[in-house]
N, C-alpha and C positions, 0 to 999 in steps of 0.2 A: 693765597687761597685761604679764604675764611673756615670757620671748624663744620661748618654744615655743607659747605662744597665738599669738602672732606669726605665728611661723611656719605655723601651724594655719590661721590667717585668711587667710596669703597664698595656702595651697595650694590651702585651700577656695572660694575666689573664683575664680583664676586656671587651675589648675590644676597636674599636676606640671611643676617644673621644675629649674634647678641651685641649688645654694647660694649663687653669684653671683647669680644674676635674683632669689632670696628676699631676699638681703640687699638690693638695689637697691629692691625691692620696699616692705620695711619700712621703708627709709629715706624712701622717695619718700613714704609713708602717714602716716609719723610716727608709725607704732605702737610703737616699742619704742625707749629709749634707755640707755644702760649708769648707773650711780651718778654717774659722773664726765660725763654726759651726750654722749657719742661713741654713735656707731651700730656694730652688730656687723658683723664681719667676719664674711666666707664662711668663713674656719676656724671662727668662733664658730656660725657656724648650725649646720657640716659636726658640730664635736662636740655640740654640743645635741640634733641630729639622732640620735647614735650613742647618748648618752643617755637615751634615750624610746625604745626599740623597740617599745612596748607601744604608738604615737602611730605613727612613722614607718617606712616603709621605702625603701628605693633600687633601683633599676633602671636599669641604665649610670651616668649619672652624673644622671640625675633623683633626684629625693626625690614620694612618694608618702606621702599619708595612708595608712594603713590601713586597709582596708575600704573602697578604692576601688580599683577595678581587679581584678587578681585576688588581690589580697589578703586575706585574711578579719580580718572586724572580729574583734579579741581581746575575752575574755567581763571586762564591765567590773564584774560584779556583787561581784566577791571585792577590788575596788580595782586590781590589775595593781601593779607595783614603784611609781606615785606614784597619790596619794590621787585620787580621780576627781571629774569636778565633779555635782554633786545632780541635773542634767538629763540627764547620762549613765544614773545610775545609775536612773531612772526612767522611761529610755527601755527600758532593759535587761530593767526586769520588765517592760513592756508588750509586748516581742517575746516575753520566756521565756512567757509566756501565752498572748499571741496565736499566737503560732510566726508635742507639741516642747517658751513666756518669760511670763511675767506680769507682768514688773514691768522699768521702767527700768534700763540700766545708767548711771551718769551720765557713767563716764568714757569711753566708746562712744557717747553721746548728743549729747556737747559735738562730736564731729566729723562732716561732711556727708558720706553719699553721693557715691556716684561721680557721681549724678545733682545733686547739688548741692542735694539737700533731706537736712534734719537727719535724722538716725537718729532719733529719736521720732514725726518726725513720717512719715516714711516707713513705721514698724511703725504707729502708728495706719490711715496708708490701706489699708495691705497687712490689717489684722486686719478692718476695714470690709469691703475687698473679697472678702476670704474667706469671710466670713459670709454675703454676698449672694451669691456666686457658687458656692461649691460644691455647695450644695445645689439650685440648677437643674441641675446635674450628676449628679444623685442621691449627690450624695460627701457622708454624716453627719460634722461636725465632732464631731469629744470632744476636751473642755479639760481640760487636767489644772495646777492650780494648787497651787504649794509649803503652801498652807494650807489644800490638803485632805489634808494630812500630818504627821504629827507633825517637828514643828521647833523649833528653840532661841531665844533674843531676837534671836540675828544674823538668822533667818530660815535658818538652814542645817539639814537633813534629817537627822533621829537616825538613818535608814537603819535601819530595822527591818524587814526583807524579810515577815517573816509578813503584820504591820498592813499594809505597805503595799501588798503583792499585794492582799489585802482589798478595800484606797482602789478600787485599778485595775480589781479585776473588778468592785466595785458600778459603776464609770463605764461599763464596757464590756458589761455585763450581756444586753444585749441584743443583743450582736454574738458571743457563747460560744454555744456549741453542749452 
């Protein structure tokens, strides 16, 4: 995990806060360590932070994601100044249309919950209960899976907006107007 996924992960859980509490935060998680294995310092979050504005912004001395609060998510389709991850970009044409994981991470998966059940087995219960439960809710689940896309041997998305608008309206077909 890079130090702005990090970051990413502590906001998105926690919510906003300072670059002390993020770094304390990361450390306490064990989500991110330096080469030399030392943990970042709040100067290192503060400039990681100033690094990514297309990721983060600030308000007094919090740090906010993007697209939370009143900040407007930035259009992730064209990439932004760092390359985007494959589930952004897939998220992106399902909004530009309309107006979420498929697969294990293993290095996310080796660590528990805050509840103290593993992250695989946790997204197992959580995928179980969704399937049973939204739908007495009248809420239609649509899956959207990396290889219903054209992809490489890594499994990473050639990002070909035409084709995959395509993927997205045959999935959504029934929900277009």
């Amino acid at each position: 995990m890079t130090l702005h996924e990090a970051i990413l992960f502590v906001l998105q859980k926690y919510g906003p806060m300072n670059c002390s509490d993020i770094a304390d935060k990361i450390r306490s998680h064990n989500l991110y360590r330096q080469k030399e294995g030392g943990h970042a310092s709040s100067g290192q979050i503060a400039a990681r932070i100033k690094n990514y504005p297309h990721l983060f912004s600030r308000q007094d001395s919090l740090v906010l994601v993007k697209g939370t609060g009143t900040t407007p998510i930035p259009p992730l389709i064209n990439g932004g100044p760092k390359k985007r991850r494959d589930e952004d970009y897939i998220i992106d044409l399902c909004d530009e249309i309309l107006r979420q994981h498929t697969e294990s991470v293993p290095i996310m998966d080796r660590r528990s919950t805050i509840s103290g059940v593993p992250r695989a087995e946790q997204r197992r219960i959580y995928d179980n209960r969704r399937e049973k439960i939204l739908p007495k809710h009248g809420i239609e689940l649509i899956l959207l899976s990396f290889d219903q896309f054209r992809c490489d041997s890594r499994k990473q998305l050639h990002r070909d907006p035409i084709s995959d608008r395509e993927v997205i309206r045959s999935k959504l077909k029934s929900r277009l107007k």
